[in-house]
C-alpha positions as a Markdown table, in Angstrom:
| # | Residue | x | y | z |
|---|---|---|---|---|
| 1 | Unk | 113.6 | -88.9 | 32.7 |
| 2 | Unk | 111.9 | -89.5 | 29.1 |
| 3 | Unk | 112.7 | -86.8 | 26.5 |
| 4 | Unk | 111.2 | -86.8 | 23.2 |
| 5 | Unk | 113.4 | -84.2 | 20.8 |
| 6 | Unk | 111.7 | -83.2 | 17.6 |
| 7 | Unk | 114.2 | -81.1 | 15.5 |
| 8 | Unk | 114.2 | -80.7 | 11.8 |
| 9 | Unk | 117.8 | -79.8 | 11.5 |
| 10 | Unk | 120.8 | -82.6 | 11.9 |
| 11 | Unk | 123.4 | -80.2 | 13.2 |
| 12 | Unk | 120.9 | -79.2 | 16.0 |
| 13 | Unk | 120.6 | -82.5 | 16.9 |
| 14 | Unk | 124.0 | -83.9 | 17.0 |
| 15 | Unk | 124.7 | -81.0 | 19.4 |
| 16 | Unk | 122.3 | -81.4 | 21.6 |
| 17 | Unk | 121.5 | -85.4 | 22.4 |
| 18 | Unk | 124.6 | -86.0 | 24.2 |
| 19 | Unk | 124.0 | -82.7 | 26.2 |
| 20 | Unk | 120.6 | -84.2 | 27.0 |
| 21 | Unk | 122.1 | -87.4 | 27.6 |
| 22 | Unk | 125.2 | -85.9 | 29.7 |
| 23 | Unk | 122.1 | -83.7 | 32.2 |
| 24 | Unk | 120.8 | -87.4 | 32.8 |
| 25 | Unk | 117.9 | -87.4 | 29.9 |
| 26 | Unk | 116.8 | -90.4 | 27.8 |
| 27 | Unk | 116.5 | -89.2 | 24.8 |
| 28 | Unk | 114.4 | -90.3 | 21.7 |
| 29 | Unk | 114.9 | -88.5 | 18.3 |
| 30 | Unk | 112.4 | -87.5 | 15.9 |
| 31 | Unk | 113.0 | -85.5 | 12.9 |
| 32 | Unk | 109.5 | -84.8 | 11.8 |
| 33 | Unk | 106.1 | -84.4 | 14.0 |
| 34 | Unk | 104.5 | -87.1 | 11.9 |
| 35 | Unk | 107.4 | -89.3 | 13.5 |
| 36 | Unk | 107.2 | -88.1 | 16.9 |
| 37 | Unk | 103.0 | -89.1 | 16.5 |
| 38 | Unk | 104.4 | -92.5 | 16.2 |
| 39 | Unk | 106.6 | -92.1 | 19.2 |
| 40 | Unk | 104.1 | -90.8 | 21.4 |
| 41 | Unk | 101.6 | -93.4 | 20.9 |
| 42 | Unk | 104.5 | -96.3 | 22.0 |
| 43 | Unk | 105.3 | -94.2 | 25.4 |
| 44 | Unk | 104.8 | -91.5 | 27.3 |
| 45 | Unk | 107.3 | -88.8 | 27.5 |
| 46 | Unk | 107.9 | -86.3 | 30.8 |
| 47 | Unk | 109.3 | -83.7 | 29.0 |
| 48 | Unk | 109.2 | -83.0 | 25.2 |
| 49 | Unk | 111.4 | -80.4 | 22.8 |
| 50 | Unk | 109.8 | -79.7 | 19.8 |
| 51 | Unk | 111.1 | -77.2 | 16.8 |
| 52 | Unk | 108.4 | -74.6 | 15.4 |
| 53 | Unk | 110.5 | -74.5 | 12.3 |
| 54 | Unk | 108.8 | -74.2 | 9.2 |
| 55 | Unk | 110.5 | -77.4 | 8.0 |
| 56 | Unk | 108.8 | -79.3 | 10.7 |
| 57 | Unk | 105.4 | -79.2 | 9.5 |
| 58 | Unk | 102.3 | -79.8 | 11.7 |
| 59 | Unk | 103.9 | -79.3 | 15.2 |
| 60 | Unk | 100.9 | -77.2 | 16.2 |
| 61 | Unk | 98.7 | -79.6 | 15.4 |
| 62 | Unk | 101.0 | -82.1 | 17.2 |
| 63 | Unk | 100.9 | -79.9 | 20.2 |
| 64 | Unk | 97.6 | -79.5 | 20.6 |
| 65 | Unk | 96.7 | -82.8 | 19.4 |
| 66 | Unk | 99.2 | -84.1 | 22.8 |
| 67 | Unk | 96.9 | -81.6 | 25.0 |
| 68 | Unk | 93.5 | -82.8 | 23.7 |
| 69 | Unk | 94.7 | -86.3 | 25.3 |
| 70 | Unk | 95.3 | -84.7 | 28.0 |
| 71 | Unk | 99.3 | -85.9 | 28.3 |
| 72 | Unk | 100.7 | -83.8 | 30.9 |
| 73 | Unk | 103.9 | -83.4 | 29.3 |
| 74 | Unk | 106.2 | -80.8 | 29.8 |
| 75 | Unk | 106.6 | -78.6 | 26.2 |
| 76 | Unk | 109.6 | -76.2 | 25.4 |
| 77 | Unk | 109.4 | -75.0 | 22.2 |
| 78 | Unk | 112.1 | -73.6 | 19.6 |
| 79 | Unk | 111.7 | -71.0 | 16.8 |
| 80 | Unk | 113.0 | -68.3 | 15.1 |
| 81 | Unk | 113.0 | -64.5 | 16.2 |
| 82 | Unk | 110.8 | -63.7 | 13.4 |
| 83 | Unk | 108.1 | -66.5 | 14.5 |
| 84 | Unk | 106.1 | -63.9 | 17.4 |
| 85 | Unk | 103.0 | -65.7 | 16.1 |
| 86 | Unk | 104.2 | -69.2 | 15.7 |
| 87 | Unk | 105.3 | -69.1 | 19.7 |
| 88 | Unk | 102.4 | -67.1 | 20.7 |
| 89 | Unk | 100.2 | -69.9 | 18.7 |
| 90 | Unk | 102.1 | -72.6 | 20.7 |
| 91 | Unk | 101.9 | -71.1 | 24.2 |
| 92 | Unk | 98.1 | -71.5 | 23.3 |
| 93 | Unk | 97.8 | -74.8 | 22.3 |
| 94 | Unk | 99.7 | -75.6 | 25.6 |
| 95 | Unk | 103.4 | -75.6 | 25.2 |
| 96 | Unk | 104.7 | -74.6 | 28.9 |
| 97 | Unk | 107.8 | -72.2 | 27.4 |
| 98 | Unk | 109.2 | -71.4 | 24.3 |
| 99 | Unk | 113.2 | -70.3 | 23.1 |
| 100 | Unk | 114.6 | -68.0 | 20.3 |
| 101 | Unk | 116.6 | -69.4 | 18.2 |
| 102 | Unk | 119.7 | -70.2 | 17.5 |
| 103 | Unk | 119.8 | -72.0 | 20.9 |
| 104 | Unk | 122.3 | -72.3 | 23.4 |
| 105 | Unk | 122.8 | -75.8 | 25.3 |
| 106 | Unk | 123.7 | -74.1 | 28.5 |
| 107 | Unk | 120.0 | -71.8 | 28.1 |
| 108 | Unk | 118.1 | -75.1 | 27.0 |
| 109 | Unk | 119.1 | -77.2 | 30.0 |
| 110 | Unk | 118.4 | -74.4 | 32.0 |
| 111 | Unk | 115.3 | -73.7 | 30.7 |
| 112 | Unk | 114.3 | -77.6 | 31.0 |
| 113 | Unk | 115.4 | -78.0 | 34.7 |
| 114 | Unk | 113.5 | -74.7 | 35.1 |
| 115 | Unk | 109.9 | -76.7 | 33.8 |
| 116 | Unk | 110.9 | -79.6 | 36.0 |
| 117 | Unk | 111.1 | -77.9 | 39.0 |
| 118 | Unk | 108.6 | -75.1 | 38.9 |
| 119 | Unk | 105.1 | -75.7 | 40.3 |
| 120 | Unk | 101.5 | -74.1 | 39.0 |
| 121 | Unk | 102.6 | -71.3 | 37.4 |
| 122 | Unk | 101.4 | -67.5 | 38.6 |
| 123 | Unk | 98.6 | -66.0 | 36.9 |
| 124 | Unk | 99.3 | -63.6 | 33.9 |
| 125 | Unk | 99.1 | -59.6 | 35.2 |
| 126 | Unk | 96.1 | -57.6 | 34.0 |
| 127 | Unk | 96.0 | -53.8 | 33.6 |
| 128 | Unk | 93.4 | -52.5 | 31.1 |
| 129 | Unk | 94.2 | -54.1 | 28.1 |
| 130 | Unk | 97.5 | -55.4 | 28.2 |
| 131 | Unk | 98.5 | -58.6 | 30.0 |
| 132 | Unk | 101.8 | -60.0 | 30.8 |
| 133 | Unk | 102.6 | -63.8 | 31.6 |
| 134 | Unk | 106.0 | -63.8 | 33.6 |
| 135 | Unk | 106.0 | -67.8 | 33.1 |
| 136 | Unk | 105.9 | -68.1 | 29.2 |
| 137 | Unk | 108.0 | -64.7 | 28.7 |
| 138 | Unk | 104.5 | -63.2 | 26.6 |
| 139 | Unk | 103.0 | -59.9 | 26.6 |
| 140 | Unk | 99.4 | -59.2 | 24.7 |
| 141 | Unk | 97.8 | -55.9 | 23.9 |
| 142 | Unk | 94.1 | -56.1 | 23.0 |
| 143 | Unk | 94.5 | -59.8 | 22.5 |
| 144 | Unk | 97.9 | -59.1 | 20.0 |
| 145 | Unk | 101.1 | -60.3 | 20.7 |
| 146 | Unk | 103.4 | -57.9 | 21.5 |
| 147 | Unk | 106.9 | -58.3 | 20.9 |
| 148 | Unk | 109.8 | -57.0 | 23.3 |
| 149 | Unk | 113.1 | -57.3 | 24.1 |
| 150 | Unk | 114.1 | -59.0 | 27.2 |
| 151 | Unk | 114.6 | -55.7 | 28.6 |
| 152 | Unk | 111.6 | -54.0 | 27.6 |
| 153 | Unk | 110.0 | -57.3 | 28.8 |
| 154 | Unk | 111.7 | -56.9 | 32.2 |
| 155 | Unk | 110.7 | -53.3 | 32.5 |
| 156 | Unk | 107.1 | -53.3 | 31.8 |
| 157 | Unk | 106.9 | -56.9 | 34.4 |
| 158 | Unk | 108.5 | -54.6 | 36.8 |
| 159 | Unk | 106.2 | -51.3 | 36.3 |
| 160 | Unk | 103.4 | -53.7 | 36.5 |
| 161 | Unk | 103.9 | -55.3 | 39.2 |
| 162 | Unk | 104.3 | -52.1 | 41.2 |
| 163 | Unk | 101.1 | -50.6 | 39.7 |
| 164 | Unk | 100.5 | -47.3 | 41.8 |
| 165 | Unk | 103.7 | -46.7 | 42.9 |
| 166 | Unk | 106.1 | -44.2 | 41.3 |
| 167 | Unk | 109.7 | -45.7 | 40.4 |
| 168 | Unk | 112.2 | -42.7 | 39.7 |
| 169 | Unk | 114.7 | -43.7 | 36.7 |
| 170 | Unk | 117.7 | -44.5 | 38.9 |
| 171 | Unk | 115.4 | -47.6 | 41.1 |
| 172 | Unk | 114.5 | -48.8 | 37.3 |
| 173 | Unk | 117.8 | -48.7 | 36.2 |
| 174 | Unk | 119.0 | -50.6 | 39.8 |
| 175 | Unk | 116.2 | -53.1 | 39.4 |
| 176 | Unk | 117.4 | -53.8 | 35.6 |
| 177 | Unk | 120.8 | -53.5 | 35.3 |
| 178 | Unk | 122.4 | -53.8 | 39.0 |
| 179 | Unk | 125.9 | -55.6 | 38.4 |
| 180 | Unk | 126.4 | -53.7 | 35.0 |
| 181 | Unk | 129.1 | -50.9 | 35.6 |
| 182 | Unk | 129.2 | -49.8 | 31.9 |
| 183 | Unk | 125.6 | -49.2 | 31.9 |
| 184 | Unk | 124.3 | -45.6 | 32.1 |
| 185 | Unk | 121.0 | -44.6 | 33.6 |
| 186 | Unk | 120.0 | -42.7 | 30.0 |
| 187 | Unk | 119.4 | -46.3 | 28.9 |
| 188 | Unk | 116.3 | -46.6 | 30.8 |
| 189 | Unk | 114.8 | -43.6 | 29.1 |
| 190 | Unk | 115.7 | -45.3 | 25.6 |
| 191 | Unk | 113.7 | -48.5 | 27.3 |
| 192 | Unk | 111.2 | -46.5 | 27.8 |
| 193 | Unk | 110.5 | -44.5 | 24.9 |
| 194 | Unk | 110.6 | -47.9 | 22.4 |
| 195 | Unk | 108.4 | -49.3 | 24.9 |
| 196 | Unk | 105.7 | -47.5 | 24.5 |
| 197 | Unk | 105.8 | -47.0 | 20.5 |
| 198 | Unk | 105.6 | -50.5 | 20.8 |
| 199 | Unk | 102.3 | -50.3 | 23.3 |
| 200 | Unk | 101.4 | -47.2 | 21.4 |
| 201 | Unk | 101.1 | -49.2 | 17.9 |
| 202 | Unk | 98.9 | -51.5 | 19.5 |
| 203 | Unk | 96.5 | -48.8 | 21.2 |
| 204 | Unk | 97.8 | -48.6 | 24.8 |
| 205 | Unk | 99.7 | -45.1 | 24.8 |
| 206 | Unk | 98.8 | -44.4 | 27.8 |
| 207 | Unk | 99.8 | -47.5 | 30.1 |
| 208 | Unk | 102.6 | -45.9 | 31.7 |
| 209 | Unk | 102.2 | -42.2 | 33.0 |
| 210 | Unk | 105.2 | -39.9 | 33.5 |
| 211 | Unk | 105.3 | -37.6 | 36.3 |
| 212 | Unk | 107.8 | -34.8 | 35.2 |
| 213 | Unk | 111.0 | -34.5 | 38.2 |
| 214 | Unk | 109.6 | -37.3 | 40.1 |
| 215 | Unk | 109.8 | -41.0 | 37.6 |
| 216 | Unk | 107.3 | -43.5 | 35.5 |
| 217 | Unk | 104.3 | -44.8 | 37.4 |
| 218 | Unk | 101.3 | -47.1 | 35.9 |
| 219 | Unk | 98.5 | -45.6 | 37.8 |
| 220 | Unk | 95.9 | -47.6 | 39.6 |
């Protein structure tokens, strides 16, 4: 399979070609998006890595730019924990997932073999105002990004997705951290609370309902 690999920084790239190569990738090199334009117009590539950071300049315009052609290309996307609106930016011009960096081989090949494999992807879920897109990892509040941890991430997909039905802090704390011993169920009430200062801020404080005794629902 065809991989085009657009990555401003050398050490980043040294590391991960023969990674690529090894998980059975053909791998093309280009250090800036106004080489990669060059590339893409020789061949088509099935699956395309590009880097969102600020040294490599234009790579939204190069990713929107591949969509307006309509290439079909599978797009993972790298940038830096302080880039929320460079990746949210990205999603919308098309990429199909993004990845914090600094990057792990192991997560990138998994995350790659995950876009090969997976099929249309579900539908983001709607309550109110806020929206949540399980397939590109992105949550949005009044049309704002909303950044979470993965496990603030994993608890508001999991309240959503059973709207109506009241989860008491122990299932929450099975559901999220089953195979962590050294865990302790007080965690979830931490999730919780930064949660919804974070969906507070953003004018949705009253997403999630607490029902005193009984657990957390998100009322139909």
């Amino acid at each position: 399979m065809r991989l085009l690999l657009i990555e401003a920084s050398e050490k980043l790239r040294s590391s991960l070609v023969p990674a690529l190569a090894a998980a059975g990738y053909l791998v093309e090199v280009a250090e800036s998006c106004a080489g990669a334009a060059g590339l893409m117009q020789a061949c088509a590539y099935a699956m395309v890595v590009l880097d969102l950071t600020p040294r490599t300049t234009d790579a939204l315009g190069l990713l929107k730019g591949l969509r307006q052609r309509g290439d079909d290309a599978r797009v993972l996307v790298l940038a830096g924990r302080e880039q929320v609106n460079d990746r949210v930016m990205a999603l919308d011009h098309g990429a199909d997932a993004s990845l914090v960096k600094p990057v792990l081989t192991d997560q990138l090949l998994s995350s790659l073999a995950w876009l090969r494999e997976r099929g249309e992807p579900a539908p983001p879920i709607c309550i109110g105002e806020v929206s949540l897109d399980a397939e590109r990892r992105l949550v949005r509040c009044k049309g704002q990004p909303l950044a979470l941890s993965p496990k603030e991430f994993e608890l508001l997909e999991y309240l959503m997705q059973q709207r109506g039905r009241m989860l008491t802090r122990g299932a929450l704390y099975a559901q999220l951290y089953a195979g962590h011993p050294d865990a302790s169920e007080k965690v979830i009430e931490v999730l919780m609370s930064t949660l919804r200062s974070k969906l507070s801020r953003l004018g949705a404080p009253e997403l999630i309902e607490t029902r005193r005794g009984l657990g957390y629902v998100i009322p139909n």
